[in-house]
N, C-alpha and C positions, 0 to 999 in steps of 0.2 A: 166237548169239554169247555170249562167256559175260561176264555180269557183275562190274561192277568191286566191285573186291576193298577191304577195310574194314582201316583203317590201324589200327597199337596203338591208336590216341586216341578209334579209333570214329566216325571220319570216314570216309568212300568216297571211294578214289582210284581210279587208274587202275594197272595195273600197270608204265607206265612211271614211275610217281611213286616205286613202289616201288623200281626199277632206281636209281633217281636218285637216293633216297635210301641206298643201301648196303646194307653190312654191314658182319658182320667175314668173310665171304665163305669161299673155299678157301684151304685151303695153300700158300705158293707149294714145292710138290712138283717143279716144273720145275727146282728149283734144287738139289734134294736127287741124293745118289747114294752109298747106301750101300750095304751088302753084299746081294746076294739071298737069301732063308732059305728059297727052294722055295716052292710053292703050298701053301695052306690049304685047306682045305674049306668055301667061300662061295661061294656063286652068288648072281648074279642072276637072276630067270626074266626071261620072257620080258612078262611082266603088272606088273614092276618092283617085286616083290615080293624083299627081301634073304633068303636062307639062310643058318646056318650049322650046321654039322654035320646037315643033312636038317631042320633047324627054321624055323620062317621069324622073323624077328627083327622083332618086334610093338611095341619103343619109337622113336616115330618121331625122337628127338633120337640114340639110337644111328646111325641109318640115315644121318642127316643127317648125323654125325660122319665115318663109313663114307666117304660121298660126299664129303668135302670133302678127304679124304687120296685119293684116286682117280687115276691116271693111265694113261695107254696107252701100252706099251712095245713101238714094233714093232708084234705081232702081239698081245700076251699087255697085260692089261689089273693092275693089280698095283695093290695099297695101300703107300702111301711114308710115312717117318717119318725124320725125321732119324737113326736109326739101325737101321732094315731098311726092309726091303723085300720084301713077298709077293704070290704071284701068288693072283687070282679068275678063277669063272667066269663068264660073260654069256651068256644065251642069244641076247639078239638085241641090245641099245642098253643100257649103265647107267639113261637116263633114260628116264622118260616125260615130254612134255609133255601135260598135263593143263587148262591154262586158255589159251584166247589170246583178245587185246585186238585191234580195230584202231582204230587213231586217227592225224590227220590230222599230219603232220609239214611243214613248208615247206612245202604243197597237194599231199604225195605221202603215202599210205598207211604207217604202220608199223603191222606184225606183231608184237605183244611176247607173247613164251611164259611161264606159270610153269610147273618142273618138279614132278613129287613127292617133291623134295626140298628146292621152295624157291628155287631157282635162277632166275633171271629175266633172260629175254635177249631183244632184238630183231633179228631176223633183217634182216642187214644183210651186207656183203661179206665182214666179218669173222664173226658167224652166219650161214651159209650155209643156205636150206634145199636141200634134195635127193629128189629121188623115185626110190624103186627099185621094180623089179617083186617083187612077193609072190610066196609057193609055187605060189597059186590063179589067177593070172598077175594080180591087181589092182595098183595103187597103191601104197607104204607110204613117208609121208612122214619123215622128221626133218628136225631141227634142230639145228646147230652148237652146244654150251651153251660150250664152253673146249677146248682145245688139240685131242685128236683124240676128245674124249669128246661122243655124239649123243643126244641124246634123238628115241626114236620119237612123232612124232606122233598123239596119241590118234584112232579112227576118227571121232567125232562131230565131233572139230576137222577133220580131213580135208575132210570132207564142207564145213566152212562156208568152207575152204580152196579149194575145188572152184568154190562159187557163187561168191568175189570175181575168180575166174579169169578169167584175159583172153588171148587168141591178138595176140601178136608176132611180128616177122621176130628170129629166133635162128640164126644158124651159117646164114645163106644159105634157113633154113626158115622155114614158119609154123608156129609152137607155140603150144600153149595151158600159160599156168602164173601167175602171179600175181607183184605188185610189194611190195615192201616195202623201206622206206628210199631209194629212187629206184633198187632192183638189181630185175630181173627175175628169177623163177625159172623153167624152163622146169619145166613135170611130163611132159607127150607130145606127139609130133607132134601138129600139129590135127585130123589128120585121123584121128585117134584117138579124139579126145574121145566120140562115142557109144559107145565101147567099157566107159567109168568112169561 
C-alpha cells in the first residue's frame, strides 16, 4: 500500500486530506469554445511521459500546466485556452495513477488515487473505476480523474487493487472487484479470478 504523502508544512496526511484541502485545480476548459487550430505535435506515451516535437518535456510544472488545460473532444483529446484550441496525441490514458490510499469512510473503504500530475481523486460514482482487457488478454485498470479524462492504473497498485477484491452479485452474476465509497466495482466474472 503506498504511504501517506507529507503536506507543505511537513506533516503526514493522508491523501484524502490533500483532496480536501484543494487547489487552484484545472481550467474550467468545459466552458471554453474557441476556434480549432488543427493538432500539434504532443503526445502522451503510453508510460505518461508528455512529448513534444519527438522530445519528452522534462519540467514537471510544464506538464502540470499541460494537464490542467486538457480535454476530451468526442474522440480526439485537445488543449483548450480561452482563445484556441489544439489537438494531442495519447497512447493509451493522459494520466497515470501512481499512489493510492485506502481509508475508512462511514465504515466503508475509500480508494483515493494521486496522478502524475498531481491530481487527486476518490473513486466514487462520480470517479468510476473500470477494468479493461489488455493486448496480453490481462486486466488494465483506471480511474475517472474529471470529465472523460482516465488515469491508467499503475501495475503495482493493480495488484494491491486485486487483494482488497471481493466477489459480489452484479447484473444477476457473481463478480469479483472491489468497493470504494459504498459503489462496487466489478473487474471479472468470479469465475475468472484464477485467471488474474
Amino acid at each position: 500500500m503506498a504511504k501517506p504523502s507529507k503536506s507543505p508544512d511537513g506533516a503526514v496526511g493522508g491523501l484524502s486530506e490533500v483532496a480536501a484541502r484543494g487547489g487552484r485545480g484545472p481550467a474550467p476548459v468545459h466552458r471554453w469554445n474557441p476556434p480549432d487550430c488543427g493538432d500539434i505535435d504532443m503526445r502522451i506515451a503510453a508510460d505518461g511521459v508528455w512529448h513534444y516535437c519527438g522530445s519528452p518535456i522534462c519540467r514537471p510544472a510544464l506538464v502540470q500546466l499541460f494537464a490542467s488545460i486538457l480535454r476530451k473532444d468526442g474522440d480526439r483529446y485537445v488543449l483548450v485556452t480561452p482563445i484556441e484550441k489544439v489537438g494531442v496525441r495519447i497512447d493509451d490514458a493522459p494520466f497515470l495513477a501512481v499512489e493510492m490510499q485506502v481509508e475508512e469512510q462511514g465504515g466503508e473503504p475509500a480508494l483515493t488515487f494521486r496522478t502524475n500530475v498531481d491530481d487527486v481523486v476518490t473513486a466514487d460514482a462520480e470517479h468510476p473505476l473500470r477494468f479493461e482487457r489488455g493486448a496480453a488478454g490481462g486486466l488494465k485498470p483506471y480511474v475517472r480523474v474529471r470529465g472523460d479524462l482516465w488515469a491508467l492504473v499503475k501495475r503495482a497498485l493493480f495488484y494491491d487493487l486485486v487483494a482488497l477484491g471481493t466477489s459480489e452479485r452484479w447484473r444477476d452474476d457473481l463478480w469479483f472487484g472491489v468497493r470504494s465509497s459504498g459503489v462496487f466495482f466489478p473487474m471479472c466474472p468470479a469465475s475468472e479470478i484464477e485467471g488474474l
